[in-house]
GUTI-693518 format. One record per residue: x, y, z of N, C-alpha, C in turn; residue number from 1; residue in one letter. Coordinates in steps of 0.1 Angstrom, whole numbers. Each point is the difference from the previous one (the first is absolute). Example, Ala and Ser with C-alpha at 12.3 -4.5 7.8 and 13.67 -1.06 7.14 Angstrom:
 n_east n_north  n_up ca_east ca_north ca_up c_east c_north  c_up   k r
    132     -57    78      -9       12     0      9      12     0   1 A
     -4      11    -7       9       11     0     -8      11     8   2 S
END
This chain:
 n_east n_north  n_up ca_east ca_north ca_up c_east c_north  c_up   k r
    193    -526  2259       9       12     4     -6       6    13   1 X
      8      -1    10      -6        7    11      0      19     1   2 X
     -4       1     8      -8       16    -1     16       5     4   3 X
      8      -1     3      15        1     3     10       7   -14   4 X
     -7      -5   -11       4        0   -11     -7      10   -11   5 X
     -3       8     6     -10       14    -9     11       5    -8   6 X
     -4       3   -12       8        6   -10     -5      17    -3   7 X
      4       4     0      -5       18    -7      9       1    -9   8 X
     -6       0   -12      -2       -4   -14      2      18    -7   9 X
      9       8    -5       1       14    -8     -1       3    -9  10 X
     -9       5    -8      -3        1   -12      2      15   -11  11 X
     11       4    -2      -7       13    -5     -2       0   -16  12 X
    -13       4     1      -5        1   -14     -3      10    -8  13 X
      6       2   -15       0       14    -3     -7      -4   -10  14 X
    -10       6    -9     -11       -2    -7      0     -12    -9  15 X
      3     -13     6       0       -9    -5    -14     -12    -2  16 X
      3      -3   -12     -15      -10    -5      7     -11     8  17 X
      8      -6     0       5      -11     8     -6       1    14  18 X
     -3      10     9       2       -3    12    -12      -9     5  19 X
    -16      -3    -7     -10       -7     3      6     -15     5  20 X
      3      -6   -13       7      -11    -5     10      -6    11  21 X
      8      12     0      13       -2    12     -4      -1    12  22 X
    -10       8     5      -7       -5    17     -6     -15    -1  23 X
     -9      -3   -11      -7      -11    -4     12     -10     4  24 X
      5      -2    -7      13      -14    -4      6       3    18  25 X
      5      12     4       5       -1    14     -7     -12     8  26 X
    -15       7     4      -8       -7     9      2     -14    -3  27 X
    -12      -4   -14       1      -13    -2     12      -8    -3  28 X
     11       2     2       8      -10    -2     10      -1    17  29 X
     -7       7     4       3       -3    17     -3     -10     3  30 X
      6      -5    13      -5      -12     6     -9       5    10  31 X
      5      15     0      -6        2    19     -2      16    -6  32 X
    -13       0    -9      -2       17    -5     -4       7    16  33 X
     -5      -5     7      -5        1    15     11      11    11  34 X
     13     -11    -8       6       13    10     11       9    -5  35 X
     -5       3   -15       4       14    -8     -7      11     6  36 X
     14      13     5      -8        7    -2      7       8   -11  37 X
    -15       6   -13      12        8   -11     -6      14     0  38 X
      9       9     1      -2       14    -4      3       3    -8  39 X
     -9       9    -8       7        2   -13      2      15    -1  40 X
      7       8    -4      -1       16    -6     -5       0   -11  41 X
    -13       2    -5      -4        2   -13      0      14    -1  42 X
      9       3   -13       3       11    -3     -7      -1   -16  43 X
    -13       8     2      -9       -6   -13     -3      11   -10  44 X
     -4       1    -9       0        8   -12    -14       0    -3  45 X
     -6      12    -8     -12        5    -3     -8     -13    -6  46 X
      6      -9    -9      -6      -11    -3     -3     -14    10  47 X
      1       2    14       2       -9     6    -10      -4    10  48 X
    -11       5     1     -12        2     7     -5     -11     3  49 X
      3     -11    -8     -10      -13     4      5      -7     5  50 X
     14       3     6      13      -11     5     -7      -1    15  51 X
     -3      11     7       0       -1    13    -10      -5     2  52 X
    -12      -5    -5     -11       -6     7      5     -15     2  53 X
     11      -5   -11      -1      -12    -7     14      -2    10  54 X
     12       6     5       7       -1    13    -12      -3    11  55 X
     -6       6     0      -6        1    16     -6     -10     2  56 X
     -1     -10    -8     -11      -11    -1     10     -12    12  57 X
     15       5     0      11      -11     3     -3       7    18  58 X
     -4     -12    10       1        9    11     14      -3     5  59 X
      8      -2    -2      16        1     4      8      11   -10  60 X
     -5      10    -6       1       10    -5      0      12     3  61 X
     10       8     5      -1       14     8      4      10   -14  62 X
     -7       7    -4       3        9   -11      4      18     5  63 X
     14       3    -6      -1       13     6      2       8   -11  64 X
    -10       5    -5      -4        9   -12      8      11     1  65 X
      6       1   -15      12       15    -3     -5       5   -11  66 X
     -9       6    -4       2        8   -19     10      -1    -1  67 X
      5      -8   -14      11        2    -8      9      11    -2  68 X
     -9      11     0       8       16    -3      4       6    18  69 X
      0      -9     6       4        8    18     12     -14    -1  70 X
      1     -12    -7      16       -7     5      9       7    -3  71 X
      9      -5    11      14        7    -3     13     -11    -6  72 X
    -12     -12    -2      12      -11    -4      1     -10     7  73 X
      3     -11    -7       0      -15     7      7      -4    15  74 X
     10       8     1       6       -5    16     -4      12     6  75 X
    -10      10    -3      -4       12    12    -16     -17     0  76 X
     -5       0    -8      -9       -9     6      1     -15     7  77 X
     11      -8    -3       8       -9     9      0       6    11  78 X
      7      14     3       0        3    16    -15       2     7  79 X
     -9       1    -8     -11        4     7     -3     -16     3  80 X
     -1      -7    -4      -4      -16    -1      7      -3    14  81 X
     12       2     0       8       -6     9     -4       8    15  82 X
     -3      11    -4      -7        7    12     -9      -7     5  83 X
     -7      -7    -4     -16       -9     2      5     -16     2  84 X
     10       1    11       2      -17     2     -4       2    12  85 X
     -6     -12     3      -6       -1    15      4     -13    10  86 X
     13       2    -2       6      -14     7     -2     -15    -6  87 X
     -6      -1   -10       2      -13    -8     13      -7     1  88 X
      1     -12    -1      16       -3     4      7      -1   -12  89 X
    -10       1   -10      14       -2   -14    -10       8   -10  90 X
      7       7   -14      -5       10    -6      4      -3   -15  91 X
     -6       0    -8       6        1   -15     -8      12    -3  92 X
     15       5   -10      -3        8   -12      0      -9   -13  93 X
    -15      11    -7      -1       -2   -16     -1       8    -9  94 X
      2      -2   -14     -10        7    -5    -15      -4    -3  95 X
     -6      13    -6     -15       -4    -5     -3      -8   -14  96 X
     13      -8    -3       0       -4   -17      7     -13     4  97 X
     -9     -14     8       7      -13     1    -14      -7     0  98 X
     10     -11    -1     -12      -17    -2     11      -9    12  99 X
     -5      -7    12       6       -7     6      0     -18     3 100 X
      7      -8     2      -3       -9    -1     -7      -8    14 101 X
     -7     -12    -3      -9       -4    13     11      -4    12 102 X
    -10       7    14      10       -1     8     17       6     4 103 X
     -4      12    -7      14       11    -1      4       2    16 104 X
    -13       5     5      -1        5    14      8     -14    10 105 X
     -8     -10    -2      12      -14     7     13      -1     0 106 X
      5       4   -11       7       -2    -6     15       8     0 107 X
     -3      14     1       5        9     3      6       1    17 108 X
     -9      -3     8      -2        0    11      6     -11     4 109 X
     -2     -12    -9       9      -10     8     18      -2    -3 110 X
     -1      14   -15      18        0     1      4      11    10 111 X
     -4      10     1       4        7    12      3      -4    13 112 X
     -8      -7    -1       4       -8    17     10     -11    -2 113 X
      3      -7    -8       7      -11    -5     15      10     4 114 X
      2      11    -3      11       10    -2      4       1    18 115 X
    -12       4     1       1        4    15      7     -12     9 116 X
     -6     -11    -1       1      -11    10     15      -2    -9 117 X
      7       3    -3      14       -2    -8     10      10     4 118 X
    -10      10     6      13       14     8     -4       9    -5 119 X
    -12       1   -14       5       15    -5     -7       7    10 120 X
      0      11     1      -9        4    11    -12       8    -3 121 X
      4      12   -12      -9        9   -12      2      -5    -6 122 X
     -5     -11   -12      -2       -1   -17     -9       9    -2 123 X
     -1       0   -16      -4        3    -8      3      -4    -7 124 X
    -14      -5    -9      -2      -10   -13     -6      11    -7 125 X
      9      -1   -13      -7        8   -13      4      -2   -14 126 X
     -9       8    -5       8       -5   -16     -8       3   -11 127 X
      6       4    -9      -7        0   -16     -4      -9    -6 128 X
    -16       1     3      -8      -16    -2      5       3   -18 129 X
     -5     -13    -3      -1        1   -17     -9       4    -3 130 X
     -2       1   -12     -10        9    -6    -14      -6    -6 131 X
    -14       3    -1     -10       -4    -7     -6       8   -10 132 X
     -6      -5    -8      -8        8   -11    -17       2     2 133 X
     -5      12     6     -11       -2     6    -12       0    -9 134 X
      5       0   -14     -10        0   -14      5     -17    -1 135 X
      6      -6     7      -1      -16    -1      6      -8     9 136 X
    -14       1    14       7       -5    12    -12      -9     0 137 X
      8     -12     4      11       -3     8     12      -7   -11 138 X
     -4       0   -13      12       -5    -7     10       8     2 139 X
     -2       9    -2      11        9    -3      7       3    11 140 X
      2      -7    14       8        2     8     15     -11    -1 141 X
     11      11    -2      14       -9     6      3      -8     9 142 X
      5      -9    -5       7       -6    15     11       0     1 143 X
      5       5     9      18        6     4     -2      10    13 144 X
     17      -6     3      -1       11    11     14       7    -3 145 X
     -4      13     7      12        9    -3     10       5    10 146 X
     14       4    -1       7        6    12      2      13    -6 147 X
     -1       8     5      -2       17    -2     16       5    -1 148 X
      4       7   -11       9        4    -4      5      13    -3 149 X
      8      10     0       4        8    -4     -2       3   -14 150 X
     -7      10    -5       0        0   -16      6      14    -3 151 X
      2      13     7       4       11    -6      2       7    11 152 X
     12       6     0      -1       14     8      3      14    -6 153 X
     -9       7    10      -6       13    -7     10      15     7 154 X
      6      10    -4      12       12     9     14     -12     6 155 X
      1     -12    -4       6       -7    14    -10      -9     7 156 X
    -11       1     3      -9       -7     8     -3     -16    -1 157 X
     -2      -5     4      -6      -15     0    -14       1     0 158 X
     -9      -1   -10      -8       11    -4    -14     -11    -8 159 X
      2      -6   -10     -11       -4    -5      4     -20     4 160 X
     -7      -9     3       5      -13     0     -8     -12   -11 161 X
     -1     -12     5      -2       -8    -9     -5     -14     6 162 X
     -5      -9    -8       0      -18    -1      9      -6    -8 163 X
      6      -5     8       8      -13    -9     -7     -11     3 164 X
     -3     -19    -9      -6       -6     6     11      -7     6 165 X
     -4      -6    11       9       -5    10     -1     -12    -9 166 X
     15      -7    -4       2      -13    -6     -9     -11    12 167 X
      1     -13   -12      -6      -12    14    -12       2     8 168 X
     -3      15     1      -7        6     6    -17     -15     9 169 X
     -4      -6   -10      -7      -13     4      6      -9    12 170 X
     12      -2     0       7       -7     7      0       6    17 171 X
      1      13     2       2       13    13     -8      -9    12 172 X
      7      -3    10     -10       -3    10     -1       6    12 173 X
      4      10    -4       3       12    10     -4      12    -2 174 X
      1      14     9       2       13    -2     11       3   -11 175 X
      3       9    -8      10        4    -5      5      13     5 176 X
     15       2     5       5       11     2     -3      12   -13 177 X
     -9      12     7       2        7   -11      6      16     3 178 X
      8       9   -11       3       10     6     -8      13    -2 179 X
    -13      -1    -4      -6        9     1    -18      -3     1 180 X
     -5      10     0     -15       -4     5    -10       8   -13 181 X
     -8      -8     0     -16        3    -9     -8       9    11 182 X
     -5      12    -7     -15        3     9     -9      -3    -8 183 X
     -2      -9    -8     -13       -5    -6      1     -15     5 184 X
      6      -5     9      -4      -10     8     13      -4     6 185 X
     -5       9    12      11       -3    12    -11      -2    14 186 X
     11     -12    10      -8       -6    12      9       2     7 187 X
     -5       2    13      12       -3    14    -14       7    11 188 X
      4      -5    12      -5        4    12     -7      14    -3 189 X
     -9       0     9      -7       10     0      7      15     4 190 X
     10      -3     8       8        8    10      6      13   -14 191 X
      5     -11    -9       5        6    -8     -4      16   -10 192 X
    -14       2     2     -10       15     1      4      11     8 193 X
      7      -6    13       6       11     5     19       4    -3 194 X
      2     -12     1      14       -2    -1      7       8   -15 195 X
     -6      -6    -9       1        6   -17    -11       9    -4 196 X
     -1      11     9     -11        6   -13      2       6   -13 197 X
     -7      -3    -8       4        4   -12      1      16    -2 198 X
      8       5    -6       9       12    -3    -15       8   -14 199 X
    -11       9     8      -6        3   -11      8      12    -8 200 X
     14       2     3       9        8    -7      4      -7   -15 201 X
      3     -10     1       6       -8   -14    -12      -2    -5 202 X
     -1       6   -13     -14       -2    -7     -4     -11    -5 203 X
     14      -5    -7      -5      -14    -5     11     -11     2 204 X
     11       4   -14       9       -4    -4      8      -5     9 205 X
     10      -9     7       8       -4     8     -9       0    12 206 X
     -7      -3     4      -8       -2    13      1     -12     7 207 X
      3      -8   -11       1      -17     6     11       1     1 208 X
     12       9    -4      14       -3     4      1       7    19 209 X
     -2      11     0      -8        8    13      1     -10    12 210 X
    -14      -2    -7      -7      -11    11     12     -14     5 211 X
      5      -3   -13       9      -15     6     12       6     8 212 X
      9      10    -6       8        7    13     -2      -1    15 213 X
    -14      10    -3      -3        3    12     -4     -13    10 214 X
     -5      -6    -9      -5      -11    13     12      -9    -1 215 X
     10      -1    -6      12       -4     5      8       1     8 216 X
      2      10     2       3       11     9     -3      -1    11 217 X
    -11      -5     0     -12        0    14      1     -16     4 218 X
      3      -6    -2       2      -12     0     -3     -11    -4 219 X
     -6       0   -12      -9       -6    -7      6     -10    -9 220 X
    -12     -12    -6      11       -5   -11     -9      -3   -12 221 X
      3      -1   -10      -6       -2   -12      4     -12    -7 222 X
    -13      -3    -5      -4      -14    -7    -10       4    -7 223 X
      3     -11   -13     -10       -2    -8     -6     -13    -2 224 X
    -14       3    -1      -5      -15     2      4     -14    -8 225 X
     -3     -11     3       7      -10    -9     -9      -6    -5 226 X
    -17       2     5      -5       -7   -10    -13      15    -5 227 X
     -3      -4   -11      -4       17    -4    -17       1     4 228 X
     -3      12     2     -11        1     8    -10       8    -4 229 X
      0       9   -15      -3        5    -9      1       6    -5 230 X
     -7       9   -12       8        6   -12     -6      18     0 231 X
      6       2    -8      -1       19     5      1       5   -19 232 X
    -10      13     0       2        5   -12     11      11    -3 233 X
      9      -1    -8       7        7    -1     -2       9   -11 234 X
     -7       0    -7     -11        6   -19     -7      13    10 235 X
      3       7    -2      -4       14     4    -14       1    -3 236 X
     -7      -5   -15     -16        7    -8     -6      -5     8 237 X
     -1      -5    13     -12       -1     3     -8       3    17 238 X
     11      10    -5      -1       16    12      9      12    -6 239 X
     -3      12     9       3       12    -9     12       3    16 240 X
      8      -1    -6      12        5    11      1      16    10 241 X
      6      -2     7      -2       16     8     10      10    -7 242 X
     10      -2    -6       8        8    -7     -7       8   -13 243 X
     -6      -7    -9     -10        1    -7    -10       7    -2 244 X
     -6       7    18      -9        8     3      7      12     9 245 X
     10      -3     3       4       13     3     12       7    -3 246 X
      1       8    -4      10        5    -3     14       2     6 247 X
     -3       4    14      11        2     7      7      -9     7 248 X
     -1     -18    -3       7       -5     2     12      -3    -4 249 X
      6       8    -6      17        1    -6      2       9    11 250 X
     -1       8     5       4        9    15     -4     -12     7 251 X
     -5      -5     2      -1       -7    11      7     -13     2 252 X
     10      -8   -12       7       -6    -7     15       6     4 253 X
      4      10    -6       9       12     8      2      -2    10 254 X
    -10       3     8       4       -2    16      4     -13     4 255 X
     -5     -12    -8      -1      -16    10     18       0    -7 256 X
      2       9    -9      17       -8    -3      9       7    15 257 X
     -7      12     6       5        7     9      3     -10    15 258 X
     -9      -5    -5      -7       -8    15     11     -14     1 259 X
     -2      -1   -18       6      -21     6     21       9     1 260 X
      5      16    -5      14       -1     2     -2       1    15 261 X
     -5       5    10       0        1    16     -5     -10     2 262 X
     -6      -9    -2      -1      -16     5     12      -5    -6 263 X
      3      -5   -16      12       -8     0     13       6     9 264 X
      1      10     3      11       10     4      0       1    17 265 X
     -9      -8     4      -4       -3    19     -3      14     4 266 X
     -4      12    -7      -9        7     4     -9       3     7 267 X
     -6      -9    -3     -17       -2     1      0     -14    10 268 X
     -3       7    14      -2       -9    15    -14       1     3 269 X
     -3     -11    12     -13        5     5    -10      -9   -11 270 X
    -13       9     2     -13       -7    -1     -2       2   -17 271 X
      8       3    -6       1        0   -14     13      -6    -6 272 X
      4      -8     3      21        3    -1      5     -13     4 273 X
     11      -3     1       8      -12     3      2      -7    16 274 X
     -3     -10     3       0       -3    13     16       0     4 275 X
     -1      -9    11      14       -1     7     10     -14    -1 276 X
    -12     -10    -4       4      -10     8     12     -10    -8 277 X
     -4       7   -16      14       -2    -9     -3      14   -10 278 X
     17      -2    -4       7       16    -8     -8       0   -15 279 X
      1       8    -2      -2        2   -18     12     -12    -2 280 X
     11       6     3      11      -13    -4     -4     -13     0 281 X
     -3      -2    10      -5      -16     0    -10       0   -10 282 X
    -11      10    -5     -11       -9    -9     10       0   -15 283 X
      9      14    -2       7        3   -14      7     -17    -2 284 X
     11      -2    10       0      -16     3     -6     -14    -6 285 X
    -11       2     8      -9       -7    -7     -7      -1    -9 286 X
     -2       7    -8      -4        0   -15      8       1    -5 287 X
     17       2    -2       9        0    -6      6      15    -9 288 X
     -9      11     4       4        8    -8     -4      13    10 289 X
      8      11    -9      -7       13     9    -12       9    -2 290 X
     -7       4     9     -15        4    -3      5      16   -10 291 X
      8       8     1       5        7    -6     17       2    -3 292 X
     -2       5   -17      12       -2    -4      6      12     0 293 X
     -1      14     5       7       12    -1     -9      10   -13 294 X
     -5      -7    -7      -1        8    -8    -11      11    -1 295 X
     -7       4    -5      -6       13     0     -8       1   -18 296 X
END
């Protein structure tokens, strides 16, 4: 991999036993750990003291320490992350709860550009890896891949989503058109830190709907990868969530339903909000349905 090809790798981590494990499997299953760079937001908890000596040991490891009781929530820490790109040409987001497969970083890198030299001009490759069992890894990892789906909407909203497995899915020799995006493993150019920053207003819920608008909007295109690249924990016990520890995240919940009606609703322009380059119409279009139904 030439030095052309630096990745800045985003991590935010909220008092999770997974996150050791998950930098571990990152590095070593790279082809080119040399030209990661990963930041992580550790947002750590009173039991967590012996994490950081045992991070620092990784020197492609930039750690930016939060006590757990000062976060304000997972995409206020994504924006900080995203704050801290330094011109790398391409960037993934993760979470702190994966196992990856050998050669991801190749791999990834070589479908994005495959996209590019084809016309797209912004991809984005992402997706809802399958799942593993980290009380029995590596058996207990799935093989499947998924296309991200609509599962509930919440006042009206397009609101909570989903995996379905893509049939044949073995067969794919390609990207897959997808209509919405993962932030527990999403790739595109680096550029894309300034272009998409993440909204630390939407606290949680609908964020990856957000995010795929907006960068649709902006002129982007979405794919999910076709051959799978690794697996992600979805079992909550083995971290303690930020909702969990604080209380005022239902106010703060409140607000993000405020936020996605002025984004679905072309509200919300500018450096938090919908680009130009195509309508809300065009993405409602293309996913086949409307981001809100009227209701309340």
């Amino acid at each position: 991999m030439l030095d052309g090809r630096r990745v800045y790798v985003q991590v935010p981590a909220y008092r999770d036993s997974e996150l050791l494990v998950t930098i571990q499997s990152l590095i070593e299953t790279a082809s080119h750990p040399d030209q990661l760079r990963i930041a992580i937001a550790w947002q750590y908890g009173p039991d967590e003291s012996h994490v950081e000596e045992q991070l620092r040991r990784y020197d492609r490891v930039e750690l930016l320490k939060i006590p757990a009781c000062e976060s304000q929530g997972c995409n206020w820490a994504r924006r900080l992350l995203q704050n801290g790109w330094s011109g790398e040409p391409y960037t993934l987001f993760i979470d702190s709860h994966h196992r990856f497969v050998m050669g991801w970083d190749e791999q990834i890198i070589g479908m994005y550009e495959a996209l590019r030299l084809n016309g797209i001009a912004k991809p984005i490759l992402t997706a809802y890896l399958p799942p593993y069992n980290p009380h029995a890894d590596p058996q207990g990892r799935t093989e499947c891949l998924f296309k991200i789906h609509v599962l509930e909407r919440y006042q009206g909203l397009v609101f909570r989503l989903t995996g379905h497995a893509i049939p044949n899915w073995q067969r794919l020799n390609s990207p897959v058109r997808a209509h919405f995006t993962s932030l527990h493993f999403l790739f595109s150019g680096g550029i894309f830190n300034k272009d998409i920053p993440v909204d630390p207003l939407i606290y949680f819920f609908a964020d990856e709907v957000a995010i795929a608008l907006r960068a649709y909007t902006h002129g982007y295109d979405i794919f999910h990868p076709h051959h799978n690249l690794g697996w992600h924990l979805y079992d909550r016990s083995t971290r303690v969530t930020h909702w969990s520890d604080h209380p005022a995240w239902r106010k703060k919940q409140e607000l993000s339903y405020e936020r996605l009606r002025l984004l679905y609703g072309g509200k919300l322009r500018g450096h938090d909000g919908i680009g130009s380059v195509r309508s809300i119409s065009d993405y409602e279009h293309y996913i086949g349905m409307p981001l809100s139904s009227g209701e309340s």
